[in-house]
Phi, psi and omega in degrees: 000322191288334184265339170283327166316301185306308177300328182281340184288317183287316181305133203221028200283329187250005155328316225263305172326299205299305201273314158317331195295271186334299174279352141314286253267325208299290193283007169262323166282356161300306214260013162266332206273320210257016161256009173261296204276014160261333179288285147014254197323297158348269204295354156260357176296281179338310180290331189277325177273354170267337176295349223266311139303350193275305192290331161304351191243341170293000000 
């Protein structure tokens, strides 16, 4: 038992698995945060050039 401990403590095969996993999920959540607060911004571009014709045709 003392030598599988030992082997697993030493052992690094699946670090690399591990450190990859972790900096997907790091860049999937930039890029979910920074399309919610870029969409945001759009959709008030957006809302502001429309009040803005709407009120220019009147």
């Amino acid at each position: 038992m003392k030598n599988l401990m030992k082997r697993l403590w030493q052992e690094e095969e699946g670090q690399d698995l591990v450190e990859y996993g972790l900096l997907l999920v790091l860049i999937a959540l930039v890029a979910v945060v920074s399309i919610t607060t870029i969409g945001s911004g759009v959709k008030d571009i957006f809302s502001n050039a429309a009040s803005v014709t709407t009120s220019a045709s009147s």
